[in-house]
OpenMM code with the backbone's topology and positions (N, CA, C; nanometers):
from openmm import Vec3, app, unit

residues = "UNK UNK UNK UNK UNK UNK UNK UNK UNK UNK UNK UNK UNK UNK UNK UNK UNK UNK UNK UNK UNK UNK UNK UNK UNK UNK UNK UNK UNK UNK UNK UNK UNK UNK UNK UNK UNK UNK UNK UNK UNK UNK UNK UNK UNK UNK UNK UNK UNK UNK UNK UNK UNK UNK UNK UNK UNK UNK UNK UNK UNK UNK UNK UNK UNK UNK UNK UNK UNK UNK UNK UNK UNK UNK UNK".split()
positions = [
    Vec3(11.9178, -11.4845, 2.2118),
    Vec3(11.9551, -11.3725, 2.2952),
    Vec3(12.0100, -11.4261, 2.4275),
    Vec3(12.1531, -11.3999, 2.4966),
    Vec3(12.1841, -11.4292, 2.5688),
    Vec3(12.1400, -11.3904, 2.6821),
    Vec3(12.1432, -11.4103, 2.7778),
    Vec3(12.1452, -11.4028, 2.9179),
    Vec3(12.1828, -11.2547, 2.9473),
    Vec3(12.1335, -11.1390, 3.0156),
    Vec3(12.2333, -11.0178, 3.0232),
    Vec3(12.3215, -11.0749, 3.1731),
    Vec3(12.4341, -10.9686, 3.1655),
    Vec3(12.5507, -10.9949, 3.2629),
    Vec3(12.5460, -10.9278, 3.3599),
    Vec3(12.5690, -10.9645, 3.4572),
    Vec3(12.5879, -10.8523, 3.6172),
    Vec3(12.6833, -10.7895, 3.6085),
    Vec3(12.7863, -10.7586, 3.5092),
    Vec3(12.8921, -10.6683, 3.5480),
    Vec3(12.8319, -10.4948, 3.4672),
    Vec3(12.7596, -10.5192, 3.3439),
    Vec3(12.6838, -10.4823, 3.3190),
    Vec3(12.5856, -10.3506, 3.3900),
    Vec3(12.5146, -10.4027, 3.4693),
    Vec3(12.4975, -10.3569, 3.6438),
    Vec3(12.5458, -10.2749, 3.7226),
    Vec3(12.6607, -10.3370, 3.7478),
    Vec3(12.7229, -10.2710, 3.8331),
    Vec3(12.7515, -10.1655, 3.8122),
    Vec3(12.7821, -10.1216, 3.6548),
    Vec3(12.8113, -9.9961, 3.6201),
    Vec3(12.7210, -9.8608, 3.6197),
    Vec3(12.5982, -9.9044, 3.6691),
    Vec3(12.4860, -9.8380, 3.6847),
    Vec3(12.5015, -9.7261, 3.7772),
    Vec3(12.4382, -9.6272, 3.8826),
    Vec3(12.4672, -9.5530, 3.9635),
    Vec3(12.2814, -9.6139, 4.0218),
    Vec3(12.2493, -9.5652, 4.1379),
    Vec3(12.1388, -9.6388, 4.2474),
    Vec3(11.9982, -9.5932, 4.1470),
    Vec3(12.0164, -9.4703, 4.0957),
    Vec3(11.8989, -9.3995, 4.0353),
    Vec3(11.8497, -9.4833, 3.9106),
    Vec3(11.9828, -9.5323, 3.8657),
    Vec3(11.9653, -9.5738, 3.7100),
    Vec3(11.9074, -9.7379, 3.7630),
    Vec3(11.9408, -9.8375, 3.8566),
    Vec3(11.9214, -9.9537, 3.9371),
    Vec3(11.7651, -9.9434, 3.9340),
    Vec3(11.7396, -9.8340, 4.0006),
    Vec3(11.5983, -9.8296, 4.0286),
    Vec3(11.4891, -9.7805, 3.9523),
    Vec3(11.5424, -9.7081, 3.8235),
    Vec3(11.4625, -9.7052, 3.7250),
    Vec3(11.4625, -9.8136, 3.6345),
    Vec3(11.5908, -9.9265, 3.6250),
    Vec3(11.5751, -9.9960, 3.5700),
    Vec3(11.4988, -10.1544, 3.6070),
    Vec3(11.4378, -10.1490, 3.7578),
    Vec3(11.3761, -10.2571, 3.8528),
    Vec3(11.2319, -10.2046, 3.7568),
    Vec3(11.2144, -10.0500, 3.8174),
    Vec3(11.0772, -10.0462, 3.8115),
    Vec3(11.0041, -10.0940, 3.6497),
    Vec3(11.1151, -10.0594, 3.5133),
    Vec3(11.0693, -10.0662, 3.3962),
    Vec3(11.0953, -10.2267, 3.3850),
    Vec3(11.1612, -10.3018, 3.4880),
    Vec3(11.1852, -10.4777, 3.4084),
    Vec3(10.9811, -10.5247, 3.4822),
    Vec3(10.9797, -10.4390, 3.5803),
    Vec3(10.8767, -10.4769, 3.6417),
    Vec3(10.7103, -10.4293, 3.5505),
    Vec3(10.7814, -10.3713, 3.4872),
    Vec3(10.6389, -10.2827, 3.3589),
    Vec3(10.6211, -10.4184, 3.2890),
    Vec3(10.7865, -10.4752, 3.2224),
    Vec3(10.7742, -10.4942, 3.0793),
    Vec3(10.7143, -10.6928, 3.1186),
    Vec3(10.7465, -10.7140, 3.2270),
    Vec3(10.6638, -10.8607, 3.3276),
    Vec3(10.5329, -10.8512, 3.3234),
    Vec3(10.4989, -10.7618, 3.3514),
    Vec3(10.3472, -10.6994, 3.3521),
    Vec3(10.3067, -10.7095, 3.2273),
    Vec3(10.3508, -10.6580, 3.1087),
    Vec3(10.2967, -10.6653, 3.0080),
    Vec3(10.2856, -10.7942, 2.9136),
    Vec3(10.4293, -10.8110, 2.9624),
    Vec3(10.4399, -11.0081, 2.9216),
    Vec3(10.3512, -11.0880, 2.9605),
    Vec3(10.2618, -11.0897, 3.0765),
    Vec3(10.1549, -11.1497, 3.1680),
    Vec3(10.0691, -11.0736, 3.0879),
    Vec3(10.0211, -10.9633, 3.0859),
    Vec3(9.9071, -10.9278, 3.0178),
    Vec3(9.9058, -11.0220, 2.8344),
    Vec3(9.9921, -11.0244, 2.7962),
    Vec3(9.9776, -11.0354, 2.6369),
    Vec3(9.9854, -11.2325, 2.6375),
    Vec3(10.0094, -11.2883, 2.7646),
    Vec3(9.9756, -11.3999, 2.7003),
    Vec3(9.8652, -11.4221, 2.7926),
    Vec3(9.8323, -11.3632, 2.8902),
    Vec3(9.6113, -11.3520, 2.9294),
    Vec3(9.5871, -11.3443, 2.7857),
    Vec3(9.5783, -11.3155, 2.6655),
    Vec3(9.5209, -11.2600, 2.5603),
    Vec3(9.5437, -11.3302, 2.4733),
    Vec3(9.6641, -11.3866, 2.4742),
    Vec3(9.7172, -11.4876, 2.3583),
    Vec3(9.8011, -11.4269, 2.2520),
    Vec3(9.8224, -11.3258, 2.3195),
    Vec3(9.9290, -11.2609, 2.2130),
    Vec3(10.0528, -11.2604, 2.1812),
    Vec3(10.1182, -11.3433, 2.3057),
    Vec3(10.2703, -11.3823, 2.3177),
    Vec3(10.3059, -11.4504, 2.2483),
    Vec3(10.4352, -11.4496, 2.1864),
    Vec3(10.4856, -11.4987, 2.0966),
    Vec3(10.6471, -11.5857, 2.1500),
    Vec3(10.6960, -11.4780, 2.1742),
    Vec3(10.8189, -11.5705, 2.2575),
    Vec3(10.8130, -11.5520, 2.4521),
    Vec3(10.8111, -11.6824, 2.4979),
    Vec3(10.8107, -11.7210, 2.5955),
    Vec3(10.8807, -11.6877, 2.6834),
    Vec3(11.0511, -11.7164, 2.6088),
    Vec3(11.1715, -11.7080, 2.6792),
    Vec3(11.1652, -11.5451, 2.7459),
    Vec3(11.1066, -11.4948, 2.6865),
    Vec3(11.1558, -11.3440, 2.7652),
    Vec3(11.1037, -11.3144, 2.8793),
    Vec3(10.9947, -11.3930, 2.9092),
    Vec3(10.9652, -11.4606, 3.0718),
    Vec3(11.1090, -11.4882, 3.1678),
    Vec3(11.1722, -11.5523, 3.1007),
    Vec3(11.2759, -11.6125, 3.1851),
    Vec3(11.4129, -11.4768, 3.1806),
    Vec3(11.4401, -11.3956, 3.0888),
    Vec3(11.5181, -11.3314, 3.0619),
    Vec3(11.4990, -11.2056, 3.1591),
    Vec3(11.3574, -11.1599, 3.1316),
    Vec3(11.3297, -11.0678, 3.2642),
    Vec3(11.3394, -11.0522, 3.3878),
    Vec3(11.3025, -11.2413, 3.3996),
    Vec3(11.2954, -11.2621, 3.5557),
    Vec3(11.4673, -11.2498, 3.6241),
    Vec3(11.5624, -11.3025, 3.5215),
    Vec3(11.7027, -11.3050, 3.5737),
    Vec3(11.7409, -11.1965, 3.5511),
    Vec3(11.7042, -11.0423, 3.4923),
    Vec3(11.7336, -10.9380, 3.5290),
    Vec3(11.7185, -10.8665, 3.5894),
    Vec3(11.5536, -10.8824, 3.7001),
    Vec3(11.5069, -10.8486, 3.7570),
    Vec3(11.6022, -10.9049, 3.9236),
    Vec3(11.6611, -11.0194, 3.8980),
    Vec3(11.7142, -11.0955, 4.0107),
    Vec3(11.8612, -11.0049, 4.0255),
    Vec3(11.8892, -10.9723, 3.9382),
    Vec3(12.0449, -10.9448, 3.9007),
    Vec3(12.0573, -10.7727, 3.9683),
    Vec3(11.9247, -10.6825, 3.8785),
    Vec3(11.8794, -10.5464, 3.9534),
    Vec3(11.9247, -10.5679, 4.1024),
    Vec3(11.8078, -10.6277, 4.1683),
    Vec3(11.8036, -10.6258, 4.3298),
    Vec3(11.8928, -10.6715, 4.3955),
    Vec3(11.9321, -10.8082, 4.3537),
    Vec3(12.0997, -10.8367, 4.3908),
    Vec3(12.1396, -10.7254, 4.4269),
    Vec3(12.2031, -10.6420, 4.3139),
    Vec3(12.3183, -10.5485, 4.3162),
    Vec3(12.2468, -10.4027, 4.4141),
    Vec3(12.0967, -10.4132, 4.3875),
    Vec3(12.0591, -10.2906, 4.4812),
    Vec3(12.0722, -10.3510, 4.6231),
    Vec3(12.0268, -10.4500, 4.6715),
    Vec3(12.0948, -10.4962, 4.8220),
    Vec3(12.2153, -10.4856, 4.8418),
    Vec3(12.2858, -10.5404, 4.7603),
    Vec3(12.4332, -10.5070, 4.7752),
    Vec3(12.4881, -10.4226, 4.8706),
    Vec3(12.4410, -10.2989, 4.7540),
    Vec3(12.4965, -10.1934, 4.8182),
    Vec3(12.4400, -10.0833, 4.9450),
    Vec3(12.3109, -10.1357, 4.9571),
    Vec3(12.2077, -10.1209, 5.0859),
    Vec3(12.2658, -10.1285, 5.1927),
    Vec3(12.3409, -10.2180, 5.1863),
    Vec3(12.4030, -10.3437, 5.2666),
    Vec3(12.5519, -10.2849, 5.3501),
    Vec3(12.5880, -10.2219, 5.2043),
    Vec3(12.7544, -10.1537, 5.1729),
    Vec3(12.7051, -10.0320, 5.2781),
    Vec3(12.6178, -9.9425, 5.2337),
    Vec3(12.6219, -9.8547, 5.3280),
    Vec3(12.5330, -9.8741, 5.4256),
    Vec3(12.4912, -9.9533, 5.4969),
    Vec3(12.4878, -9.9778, 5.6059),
    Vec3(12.5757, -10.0124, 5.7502),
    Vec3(12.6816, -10.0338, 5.6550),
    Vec3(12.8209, -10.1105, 5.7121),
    Vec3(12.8680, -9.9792, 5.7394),
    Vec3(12.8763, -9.9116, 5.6449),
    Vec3(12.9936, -9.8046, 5.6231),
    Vec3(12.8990, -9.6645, 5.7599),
    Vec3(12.7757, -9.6397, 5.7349),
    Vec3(12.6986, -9.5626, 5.8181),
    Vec3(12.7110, -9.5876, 5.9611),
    Vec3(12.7668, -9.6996, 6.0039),
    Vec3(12.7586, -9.7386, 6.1577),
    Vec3(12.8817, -9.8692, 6.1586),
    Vec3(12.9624, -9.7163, 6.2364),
    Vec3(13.1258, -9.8288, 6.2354),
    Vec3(13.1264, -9.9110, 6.3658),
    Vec3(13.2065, -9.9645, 6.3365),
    Vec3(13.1838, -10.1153, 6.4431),
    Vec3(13.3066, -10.0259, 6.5856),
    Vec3(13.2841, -10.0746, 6.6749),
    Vec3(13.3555, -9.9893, 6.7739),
    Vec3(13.4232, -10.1303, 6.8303),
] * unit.nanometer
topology = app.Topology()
chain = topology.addChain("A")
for resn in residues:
    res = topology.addResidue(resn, chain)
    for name in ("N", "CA", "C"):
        topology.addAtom(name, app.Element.getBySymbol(name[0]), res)
């Protein structure tokens, strides 16, 4: 399973960004719970989460950022 893509992302709107932080942040949680237990099976999705989770907030700063700029014009 590859890597997911940031362009991907971008196509999102802020609502969909932030429902999709809070559920990468469930499914981490549960990944941590199931190998406390020994139930994990593949590893990698440790790493797959974490770079989507990086990729989410990226793009939600981004645009934090964007309208911050845009809310208070430079004189």
């Amino acid at each position: 399973m590859p890597l997911p893509k940031i362009s991907d992302i971008r196509d999102l709107s802020d609502q969909e960004i932030t429902d999709q932080i809070t559920a990468t942040k469930r499914q981490l949680f549960e990944l941590r719970f199931q190998k406390a237990t020994r139930q994990l099976t593949g590893t990698h999705q440790f790493k797959h989460l974490r770079h989507r989770l990086s990729q989410l907030k990226t793009i939600e700063r981004e645009r934090q950022l964007q309208q911050a700029t845009t809310a208070t014009p430079e004189e």
